[in-house]
C-alpha positions in Angstrom: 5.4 13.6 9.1 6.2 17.3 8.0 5.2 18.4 5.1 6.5 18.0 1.8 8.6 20.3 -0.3 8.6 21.5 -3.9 11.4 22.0 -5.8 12.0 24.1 -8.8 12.8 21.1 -10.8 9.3 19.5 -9.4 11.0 17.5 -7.7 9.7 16.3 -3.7 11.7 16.0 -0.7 10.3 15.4 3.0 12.5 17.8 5.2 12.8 14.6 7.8 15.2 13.1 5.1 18.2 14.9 6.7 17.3 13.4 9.9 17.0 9.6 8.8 20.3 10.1 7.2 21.7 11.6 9.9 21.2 8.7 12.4 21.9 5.9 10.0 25.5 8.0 10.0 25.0 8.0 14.1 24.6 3.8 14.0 27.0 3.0 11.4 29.7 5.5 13.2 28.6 3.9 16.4 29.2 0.2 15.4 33.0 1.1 13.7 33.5 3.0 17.2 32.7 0.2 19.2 34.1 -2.5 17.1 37.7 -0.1 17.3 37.3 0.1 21.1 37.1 -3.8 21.5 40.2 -4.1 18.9 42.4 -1.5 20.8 41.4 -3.4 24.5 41.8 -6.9 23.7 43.4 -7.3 20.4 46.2 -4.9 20.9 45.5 -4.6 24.9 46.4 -0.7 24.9 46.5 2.2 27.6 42.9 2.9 28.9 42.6 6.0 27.7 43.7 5.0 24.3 40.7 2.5 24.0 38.1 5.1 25.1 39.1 7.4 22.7 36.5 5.7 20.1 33.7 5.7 22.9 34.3 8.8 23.6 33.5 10.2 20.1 31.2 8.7 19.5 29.4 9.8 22.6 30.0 13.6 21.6 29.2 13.1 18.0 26.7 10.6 18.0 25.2 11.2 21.6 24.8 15.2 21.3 22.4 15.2 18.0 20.4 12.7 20.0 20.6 14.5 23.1 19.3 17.8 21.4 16.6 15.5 20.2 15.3 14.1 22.6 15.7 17.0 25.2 13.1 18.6 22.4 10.8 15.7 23.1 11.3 16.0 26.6 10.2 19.9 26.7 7.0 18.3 24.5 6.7 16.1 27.2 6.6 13.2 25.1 8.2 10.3 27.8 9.0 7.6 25.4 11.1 4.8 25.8 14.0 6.6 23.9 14.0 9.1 26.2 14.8 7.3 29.3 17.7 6.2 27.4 19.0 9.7 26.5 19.0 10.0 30.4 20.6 6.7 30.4 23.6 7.7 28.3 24.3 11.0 30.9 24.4 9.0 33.3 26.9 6.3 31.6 28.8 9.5 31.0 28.9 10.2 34.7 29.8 6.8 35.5 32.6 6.7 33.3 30.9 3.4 31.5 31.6 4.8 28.1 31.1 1.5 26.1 27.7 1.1 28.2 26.6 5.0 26.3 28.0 4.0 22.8 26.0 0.9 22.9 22.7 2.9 23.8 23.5 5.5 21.0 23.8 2.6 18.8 20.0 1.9 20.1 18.8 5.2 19.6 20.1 5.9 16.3 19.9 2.3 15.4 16.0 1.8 16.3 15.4 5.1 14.4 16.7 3.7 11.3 15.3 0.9 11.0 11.8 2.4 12.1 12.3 4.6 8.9 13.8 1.8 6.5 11.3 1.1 3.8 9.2 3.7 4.7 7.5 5.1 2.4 7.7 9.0 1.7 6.0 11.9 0.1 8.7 12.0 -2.8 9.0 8.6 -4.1 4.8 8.7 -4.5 4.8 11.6 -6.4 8.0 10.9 -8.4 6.3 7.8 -9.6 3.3 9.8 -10.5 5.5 12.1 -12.1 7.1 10.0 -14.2 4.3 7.8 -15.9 3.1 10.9 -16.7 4.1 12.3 -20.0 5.9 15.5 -20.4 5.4 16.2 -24.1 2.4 15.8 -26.2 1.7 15.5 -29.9 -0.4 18.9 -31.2 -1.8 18.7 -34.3 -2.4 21.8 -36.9 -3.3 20.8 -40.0 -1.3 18.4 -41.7 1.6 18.9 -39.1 2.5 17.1 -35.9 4.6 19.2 -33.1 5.8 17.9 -30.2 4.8 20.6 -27.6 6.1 20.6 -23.4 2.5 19.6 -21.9 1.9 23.4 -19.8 1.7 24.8 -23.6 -1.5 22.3 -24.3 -4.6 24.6 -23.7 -8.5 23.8 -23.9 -9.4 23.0 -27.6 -6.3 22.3 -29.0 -6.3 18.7 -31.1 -3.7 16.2 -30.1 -2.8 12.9 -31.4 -2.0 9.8 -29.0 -0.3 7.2 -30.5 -0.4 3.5 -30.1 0.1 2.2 -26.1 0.7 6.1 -25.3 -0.4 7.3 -22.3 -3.1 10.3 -22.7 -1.5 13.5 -21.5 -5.2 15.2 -20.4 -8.7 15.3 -20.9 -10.4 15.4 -24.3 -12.9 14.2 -26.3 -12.1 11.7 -29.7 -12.6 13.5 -33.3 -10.5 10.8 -34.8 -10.2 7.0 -34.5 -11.5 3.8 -33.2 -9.7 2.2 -30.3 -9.8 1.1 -26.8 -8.1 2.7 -23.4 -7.1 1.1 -20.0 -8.3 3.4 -17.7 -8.8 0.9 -14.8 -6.1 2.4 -12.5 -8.0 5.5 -13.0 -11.7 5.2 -12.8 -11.8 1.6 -10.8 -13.7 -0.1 -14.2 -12.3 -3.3 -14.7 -12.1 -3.3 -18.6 -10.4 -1.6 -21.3 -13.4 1.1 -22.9 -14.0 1.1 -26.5 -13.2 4.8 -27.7 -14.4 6.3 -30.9 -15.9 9.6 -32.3 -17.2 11.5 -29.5 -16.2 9.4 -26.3 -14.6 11.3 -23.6 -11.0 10.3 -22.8 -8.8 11.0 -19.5 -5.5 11.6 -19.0 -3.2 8.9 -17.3 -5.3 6.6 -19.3 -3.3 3.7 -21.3 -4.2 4.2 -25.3 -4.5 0.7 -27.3 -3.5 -0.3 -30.7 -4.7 2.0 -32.6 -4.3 6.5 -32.7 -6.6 8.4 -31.5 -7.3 12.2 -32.5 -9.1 14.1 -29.3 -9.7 17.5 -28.9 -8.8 18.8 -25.2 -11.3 19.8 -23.0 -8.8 20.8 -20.3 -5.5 21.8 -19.3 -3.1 19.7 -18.1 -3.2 20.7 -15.0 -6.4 20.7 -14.8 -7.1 17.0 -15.9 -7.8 14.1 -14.1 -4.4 13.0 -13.4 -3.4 16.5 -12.2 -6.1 16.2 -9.5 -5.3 12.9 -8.4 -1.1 13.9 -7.6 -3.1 17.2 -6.1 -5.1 14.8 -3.9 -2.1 12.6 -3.2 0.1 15.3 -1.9 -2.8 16.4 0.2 -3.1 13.0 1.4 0.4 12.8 2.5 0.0 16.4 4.5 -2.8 14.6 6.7 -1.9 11.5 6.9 -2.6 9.7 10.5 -0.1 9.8 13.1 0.6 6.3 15.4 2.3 6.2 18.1 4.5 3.6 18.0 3.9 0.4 20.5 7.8 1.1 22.2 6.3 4.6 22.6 3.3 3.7 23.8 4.7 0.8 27.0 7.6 3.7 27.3 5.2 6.5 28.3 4.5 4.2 31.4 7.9 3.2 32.0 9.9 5.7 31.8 7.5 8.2 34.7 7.5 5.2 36.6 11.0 4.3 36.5 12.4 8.4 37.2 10.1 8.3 39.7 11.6 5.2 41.5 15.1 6.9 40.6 14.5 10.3 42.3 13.1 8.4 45.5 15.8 6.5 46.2 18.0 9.1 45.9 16.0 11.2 48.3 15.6 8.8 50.7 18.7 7.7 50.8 20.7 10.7 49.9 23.4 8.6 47.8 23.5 10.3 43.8 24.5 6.4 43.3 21.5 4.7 43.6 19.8 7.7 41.6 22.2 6.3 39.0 21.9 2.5 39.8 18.0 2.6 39.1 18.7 3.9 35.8 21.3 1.7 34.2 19.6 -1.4 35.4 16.3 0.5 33.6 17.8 1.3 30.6 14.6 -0.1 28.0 16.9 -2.3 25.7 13.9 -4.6 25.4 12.1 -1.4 24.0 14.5 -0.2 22.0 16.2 -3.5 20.6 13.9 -6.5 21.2 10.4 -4.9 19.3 12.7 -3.7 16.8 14.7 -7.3 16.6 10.4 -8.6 16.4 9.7 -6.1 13.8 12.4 -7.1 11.5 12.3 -10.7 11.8 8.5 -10.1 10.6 9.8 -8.0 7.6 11.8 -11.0 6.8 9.5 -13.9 7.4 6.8 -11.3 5.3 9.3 -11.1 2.7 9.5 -15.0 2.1 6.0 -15.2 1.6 5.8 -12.6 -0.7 4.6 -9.4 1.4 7.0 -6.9 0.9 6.4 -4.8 4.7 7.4 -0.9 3.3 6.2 0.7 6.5 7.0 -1.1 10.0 4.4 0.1 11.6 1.9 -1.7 9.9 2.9 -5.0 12.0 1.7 -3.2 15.1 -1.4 -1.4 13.7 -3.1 -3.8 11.6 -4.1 -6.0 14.6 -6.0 -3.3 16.1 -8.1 -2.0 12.7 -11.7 -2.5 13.2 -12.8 -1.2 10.1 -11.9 -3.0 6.6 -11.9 -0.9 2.9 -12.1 -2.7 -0.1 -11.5 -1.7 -3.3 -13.8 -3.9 -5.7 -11.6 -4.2 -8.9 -8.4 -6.4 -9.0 -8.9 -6.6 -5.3 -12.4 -8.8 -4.1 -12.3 -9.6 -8.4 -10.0 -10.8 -11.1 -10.0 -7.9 -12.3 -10.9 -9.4 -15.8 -15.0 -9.9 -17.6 -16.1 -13.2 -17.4 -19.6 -14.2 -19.6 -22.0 -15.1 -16.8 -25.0 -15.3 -18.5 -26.3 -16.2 -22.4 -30.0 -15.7 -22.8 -31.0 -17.0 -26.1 -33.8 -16.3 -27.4 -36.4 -18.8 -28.9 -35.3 -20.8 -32.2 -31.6 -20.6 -31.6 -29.5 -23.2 -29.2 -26.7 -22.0 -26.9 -24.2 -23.8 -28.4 -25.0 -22.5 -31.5 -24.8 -18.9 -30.7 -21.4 -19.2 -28.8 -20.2 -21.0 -31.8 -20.4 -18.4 -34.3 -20.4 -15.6 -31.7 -16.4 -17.1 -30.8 -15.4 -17.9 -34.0 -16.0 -14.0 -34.8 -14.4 -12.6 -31.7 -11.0 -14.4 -32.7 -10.5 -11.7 -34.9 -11.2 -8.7 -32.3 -9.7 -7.2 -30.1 -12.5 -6.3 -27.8 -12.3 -6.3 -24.4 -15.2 -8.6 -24.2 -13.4 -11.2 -26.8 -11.2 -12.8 -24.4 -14.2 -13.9 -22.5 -16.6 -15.2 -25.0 -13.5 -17.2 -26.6 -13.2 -18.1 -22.6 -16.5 -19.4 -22.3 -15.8 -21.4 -25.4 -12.9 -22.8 -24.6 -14.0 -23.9 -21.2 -17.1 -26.1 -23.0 -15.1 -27.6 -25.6 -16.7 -26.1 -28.9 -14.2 -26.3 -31.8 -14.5 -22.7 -33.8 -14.9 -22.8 -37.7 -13.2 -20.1 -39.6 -14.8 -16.5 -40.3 -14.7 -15.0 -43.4 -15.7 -11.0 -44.3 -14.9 -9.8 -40.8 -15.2 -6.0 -40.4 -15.5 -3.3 -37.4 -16.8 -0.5 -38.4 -16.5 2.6 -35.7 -19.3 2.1 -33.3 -21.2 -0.6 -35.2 -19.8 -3.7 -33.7 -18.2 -7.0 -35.4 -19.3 -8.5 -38.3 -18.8 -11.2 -40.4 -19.6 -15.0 -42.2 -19.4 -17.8 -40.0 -20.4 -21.6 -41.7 -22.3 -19.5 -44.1 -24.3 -17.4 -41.6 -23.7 -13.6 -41.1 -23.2 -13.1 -37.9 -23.1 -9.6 -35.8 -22.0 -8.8 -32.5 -22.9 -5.3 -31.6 -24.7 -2.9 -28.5 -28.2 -3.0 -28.1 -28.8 0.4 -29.4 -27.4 -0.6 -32.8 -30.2 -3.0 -33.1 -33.1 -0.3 -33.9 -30.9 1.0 -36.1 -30.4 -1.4 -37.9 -33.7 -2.9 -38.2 -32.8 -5.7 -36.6 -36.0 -8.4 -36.8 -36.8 -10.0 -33.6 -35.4 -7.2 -31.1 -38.4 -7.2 -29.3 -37.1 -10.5 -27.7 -34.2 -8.2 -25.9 -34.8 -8.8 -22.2 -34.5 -5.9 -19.9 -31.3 -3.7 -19.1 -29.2 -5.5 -16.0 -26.2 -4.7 -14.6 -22.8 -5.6 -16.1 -21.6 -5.1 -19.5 -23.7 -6.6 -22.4 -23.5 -7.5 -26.0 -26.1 -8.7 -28.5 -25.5 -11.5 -31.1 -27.8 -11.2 -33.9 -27.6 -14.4 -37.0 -28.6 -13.5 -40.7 -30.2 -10.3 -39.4 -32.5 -11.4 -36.6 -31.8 -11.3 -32.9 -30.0 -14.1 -31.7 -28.8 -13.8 -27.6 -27.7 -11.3 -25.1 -24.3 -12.0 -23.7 -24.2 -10.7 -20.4 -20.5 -10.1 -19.0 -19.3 -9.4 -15.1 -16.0 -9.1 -13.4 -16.5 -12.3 -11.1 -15.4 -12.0 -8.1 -12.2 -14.1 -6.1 -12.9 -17.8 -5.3 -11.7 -17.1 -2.1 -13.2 -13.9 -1.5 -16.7 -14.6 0.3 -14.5 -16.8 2.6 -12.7 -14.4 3.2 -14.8 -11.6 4.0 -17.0 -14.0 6.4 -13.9 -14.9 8.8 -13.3 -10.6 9.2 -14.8 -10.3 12.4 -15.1 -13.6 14.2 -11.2 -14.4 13.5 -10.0 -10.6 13.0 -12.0 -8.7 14.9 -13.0 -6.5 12.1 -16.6 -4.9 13.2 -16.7 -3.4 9.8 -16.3 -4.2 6.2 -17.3 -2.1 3.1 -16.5 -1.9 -0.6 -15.7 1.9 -1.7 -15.7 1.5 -5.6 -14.6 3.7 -8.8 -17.1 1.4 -10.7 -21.2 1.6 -11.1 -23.8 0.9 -8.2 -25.1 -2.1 -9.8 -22.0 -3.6 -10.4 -20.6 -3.1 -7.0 -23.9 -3.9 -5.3 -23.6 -7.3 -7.4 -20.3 -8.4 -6.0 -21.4 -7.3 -2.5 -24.1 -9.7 -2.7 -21.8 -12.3 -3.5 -19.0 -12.0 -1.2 -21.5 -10.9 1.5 -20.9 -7.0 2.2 -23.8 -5.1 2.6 -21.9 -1.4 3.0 -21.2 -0.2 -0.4 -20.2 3.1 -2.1 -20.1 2.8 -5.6 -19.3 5.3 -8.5 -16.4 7.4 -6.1 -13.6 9.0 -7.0 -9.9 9.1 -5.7 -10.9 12.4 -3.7 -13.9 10.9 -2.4 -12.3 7.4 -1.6 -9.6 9.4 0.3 -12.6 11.6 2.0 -14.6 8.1 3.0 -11.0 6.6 4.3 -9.6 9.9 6.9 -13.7 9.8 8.2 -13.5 5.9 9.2 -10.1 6.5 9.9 -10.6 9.2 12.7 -13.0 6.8 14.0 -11.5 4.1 14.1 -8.1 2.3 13.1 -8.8 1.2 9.3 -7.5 -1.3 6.5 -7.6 0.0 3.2 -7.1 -2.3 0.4 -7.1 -2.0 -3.3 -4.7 -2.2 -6.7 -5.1 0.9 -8.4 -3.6 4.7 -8.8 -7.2 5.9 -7.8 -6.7 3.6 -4.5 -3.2 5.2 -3.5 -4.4 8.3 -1.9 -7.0 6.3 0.3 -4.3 4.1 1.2 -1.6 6.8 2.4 -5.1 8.0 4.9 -5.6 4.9 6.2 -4.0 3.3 9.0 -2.6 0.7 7.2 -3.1 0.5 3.6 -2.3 -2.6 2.0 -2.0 -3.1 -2.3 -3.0 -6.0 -4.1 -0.8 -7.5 -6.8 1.9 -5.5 -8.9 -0.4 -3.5 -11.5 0.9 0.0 -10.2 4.0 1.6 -8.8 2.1 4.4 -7.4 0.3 2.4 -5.9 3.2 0.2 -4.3 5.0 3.6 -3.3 1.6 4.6 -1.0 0.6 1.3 0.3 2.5 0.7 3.8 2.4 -2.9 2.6 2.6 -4.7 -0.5 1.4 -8.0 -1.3 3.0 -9.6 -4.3 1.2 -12.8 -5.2 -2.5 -11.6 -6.5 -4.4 -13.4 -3.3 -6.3 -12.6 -0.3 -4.8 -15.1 1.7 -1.8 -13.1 1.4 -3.6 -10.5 3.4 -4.9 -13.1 6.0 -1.0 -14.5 6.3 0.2 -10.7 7.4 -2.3 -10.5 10.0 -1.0 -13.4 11.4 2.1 -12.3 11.2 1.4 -9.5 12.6 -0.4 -10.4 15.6 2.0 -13.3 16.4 4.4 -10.2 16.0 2.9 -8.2 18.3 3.1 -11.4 21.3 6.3 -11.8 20.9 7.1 -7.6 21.1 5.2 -7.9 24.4 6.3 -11.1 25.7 9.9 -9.8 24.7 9.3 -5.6 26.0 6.7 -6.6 29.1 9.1 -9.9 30.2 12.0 -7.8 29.8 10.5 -5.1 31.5 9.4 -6.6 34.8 13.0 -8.5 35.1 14.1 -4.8 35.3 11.9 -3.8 37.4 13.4 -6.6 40.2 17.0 -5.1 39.4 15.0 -1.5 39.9 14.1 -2.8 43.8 17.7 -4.4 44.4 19.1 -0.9 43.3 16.8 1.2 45.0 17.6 -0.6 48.0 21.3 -0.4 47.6 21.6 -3.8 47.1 22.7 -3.4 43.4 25.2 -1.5 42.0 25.7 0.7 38.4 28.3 -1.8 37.3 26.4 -5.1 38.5 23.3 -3.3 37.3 25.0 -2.7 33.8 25.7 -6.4 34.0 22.6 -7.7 35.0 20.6 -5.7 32.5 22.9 -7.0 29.4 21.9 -10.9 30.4 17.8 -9.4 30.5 18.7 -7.8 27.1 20.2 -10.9 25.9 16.7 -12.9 26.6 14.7 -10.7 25.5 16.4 -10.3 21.8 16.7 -14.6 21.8 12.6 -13.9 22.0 12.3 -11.7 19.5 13.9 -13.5 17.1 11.3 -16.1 17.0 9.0 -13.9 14.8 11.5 -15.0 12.2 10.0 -18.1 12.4 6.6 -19.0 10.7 3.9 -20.0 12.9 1.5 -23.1 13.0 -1.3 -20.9 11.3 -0.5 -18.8 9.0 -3.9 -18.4 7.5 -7.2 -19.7 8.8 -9.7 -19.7 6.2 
């Protein structure tokens, strides 16, 4: 795809816009055309020229853009299928079949826009970059807060981000005690706790409370800057596919000019030059994949996989290497407690008691899960009295007349915490330590578990898919990623990356081999738009959506097993529908040749192959016997 364009309003435009709009003006001009010819012959039976008037427009306007296109492609010597049909409408023009040529610029222009339909492009990424990003920010000097245009922010100026803002670039907090959602960012599956001296980034999703930071970079500069930066780099290099009409066309169409030339040669009559080629014409090519294609968009569609690039039916078949994102994509996405070790004269039960009963009054991200965990074995919570949160000291409070703290293990030494030399090691995961009237009671231990179907999933890659390999690339720490490889059984692993390396890892497997990429998150979209077919999880990000080739809606991995099938039962029917149709030609091609077929009975003949082949394609409509198989 050419490269993109900046305006002077920042806007983006793909220069191949004028184009798709171009020939979805050719097809829609080209069905009124036809649909007026068949009205002035047989509705109002007029005067042969009068109902080849339509026809013939269409063939000047409509056939000479595509012409001059494809006499480009030609000069490239790039022998697709559509270019055995620009030759095809010459010689319906020399014929004097004029309805024959409208019908096969209605192909042409027809099969170009619907290979473009839903594509994604360069602008509608960056537009939805642009526009969750702020354009104003809040400076403060002294007692006064100005709203300022986000260029005019520079390095040391103090800012305030208000409640559920989003942070307009880098800093540091001098002010406040909160937490962010930077999980579309980093990869980290939690909201971070934020308070005096924690770093903050920008495109980051502030909580509840304000937060006073100090910048420690310009806008353009920050984080989120560098990830549109990467994006539109992405979008530059993105992989170029030939598509599978292109791919069966670059035989056909030397094969059948060949034939064509021969037998007029041999036989020195122009007609059977021109009989080979109507009876060739590649309807199956240019109508029945297409037909295939769409009727996959549609049967996608129902089981909610939105399909926003078409070419991902015919590529994902033939990946051999799979990308996972580990947050929100093999995981939930959300902490779960996965381990309470209690240490001696304290009961479990006892600790999550008063460790829940606190939480309900926090909004932690680690709350949820302890009150989870709770729930889940049935322990009724008494109520709390005297809870506080003081900045970077944890929860505290009275629970059934203990006092009861839930803080970070470095707060125990300074707090003189008695029994602390009970704290088992440092793991991986998040953590938490409950300590009861002042003396160490548990460590809470915390992971973001992974899918139920997820190890399932992963095993049936290669012996059902064909996948040879399958690797985590992961914004989040080694130990955590290493943890859910372990339990979803992937050994390759690359943890602690960012969206430029992600999109580095994904164009080097890429120009290997075809590769899956899929993940959730803004950090994931540049990846995506490198891969061969990237594929996003769930709805947690427009960017993401707008990169990803294909979309799945439901938060599920079986929705990523049910488009393979899909797609490969796809791609059987394209062939069955392109190959059948195909070979049936190239019968007419001998008759022809041979002089035993004419253009007109050729025209004929090739309209009853076209007719089978479409009734085939439309059978990817249809949802097969298996649409998932593990």
């Amino acid at each position: 795809m050419p490269s993109t364009l900046e305006h002077s309003d920042g806007s983006w435009k793909s220069p191949s816009g004028v184009w798709r709009h171009k020939t979805t003006a050719i097809a829609a001009f080209s069905i009124a055309a036809i649909l007026l010819h068949l009205l002035l012959r047989f509705g109002f039976h007029t005067t042969v020229g009068a109902y080849q008037i339509p026809l013939l427009v269409t063939l000047v306007l409509g056939g000479t853009p595509l012409l001059y296109d494809l006499l480009r492609k030609f000069l490239k010597r790039d022998f697709g299928s559509d270019l055995l049909g620009g030759i095809s409408i010459l010689t319906s023009i020399l014929l004097g079949e004029y309805l024959a040529g409208s019908i096969i610029v209605l192909m042409l222009s027809g099969g170009e826009a619907l290979e473009t339909y839903a594509l994604r492009s360069a602008s509608s990424v960056l537009a939805a970059l642009a526009k969750r990003m702020p354009s104003i920010a809040r400076r403060k000097r002294g007692l006064e807060i100005v709203e300022v245009a986000l260029d005019e922010v520079a390095v040391g100026d103090t800012l305030v981000i208000y409640p559920h803002d989003i942070c307009p670039v880098d800093g540091v907090v001098t002010e406040g005690h909160g937490v962010m959602d930077e999980s579309y960012l980093t990869g980290e599956p939690f909201q971070m706790t934020k308070t005096c001296g924690s770093t903050v980034i920008s495109g980051a999703i502030n909580g509840e409370s304000a937060l006073t930071i100090r910048t420690t970079k310009r806008a353009a500069d920050s984080r989120y800057a560098k990830i549109m930066e990467v994006m539109r780099d992405s979008e530059t290099k993105r992989p170029q596919l030939r598509r599978l009409g292109d791919r069966l066309g670059a035989i056909y169409t030397p094969l059948v000019l060949t034939v064509a030339l021969l037998a007029w040669v041999i036989s020195g009559e122009a007609i059977r030059f021109l009989a080979v080629l109507v009876i060739a014409t590649p309807c199956p090519l240019l109508i029945a994949i297409p037909v295939a294609i769409i009727g996959s968009i549609s049967l996608c569609a129902r089981r909610a996989i939105i399909v926003r690039s078409p070419v991902t039916l015919e590529q994902i078949d033939e990946c051999r290497t799979a990308i996972f994102d580990k947050t929100g994509t093999l995981t939930y996405g959300t902490p779960k407690l996965t381990e309470q070790l209690i240490a001696p004269g304290f009961a479990q039960k006892e600790v999550l008691t008063l460790a829940a009963s606190l939480e309900r009054y926090s909004k932690h991200p680690l709350a949820r899960a302890i009150l989870a965990a709770a729930k889940a074995d049935g322990i009724p919570l008494p109520e709390a009295t005297e809870v506080s949160e003081p900045p970077g000291q944890g929860l505290s409070g009275t629970v059934s007349g203990h006092q009861v703290q839930i803080t970070s293990r470095s707060q125990l030494d300074a707090q003189q915490i008695a029994g602390r030399e009970e704290l088992p090691p440092v793991a991986g995961g998040l953590e938490c330590v409950v300590t009861i009237d002042r003396r160490y009671a548990a460590a809470l231990r915390f992971r973001d578990a992974p899918r139920a179907e997820s190890r399932l999933f992963v095993s049936h890659l290669g012996p059902k898919h064909r996948l040879v390999r399958v690797m985590i690339v992961s914004g989040d720490r080694e130990s955590e990623v290493r943890y859910l490889g372990e339990q979803v059984g992937i050994t390759e692993i690359h943890a602690q990356q960012s969206p430029e390396d992600k999109l580095s890892i994904a164009r080097k497997e890429t120009a290997a081999a075809k590769t899956l990429y899929v993940g959730d998150g803004i950090n994931d979209a540049p990846a995506m738009m490198a891969a061969t077919v990237g594929m996003a999880i769930g709805q947690n990000s427009d960017v993401t959506a707008e990169a990803a080739g294909v979309v799945v809606m439901d938060n599920s991995l079986q929705k990523v097993d049910e488009f393979m099938h899909i797609s490969r039962r796809m791609r059987s029917i394209a062939l069955q529908s392109a190959v059948g149709g195909m070979a049936l030609s190239v019968i007419g091609i001998v008759f022809a040749a041979t002089g035993h077929l004419s253009p007109v009975k050729g025209a004929m003949l090739q309209e009853i192959i076209d007719i089978l082949a479409i009734l085939n394609a439309l059978r990817a409509a249809l949802p097969p016997k298996v649409i998932h198989d593990f």
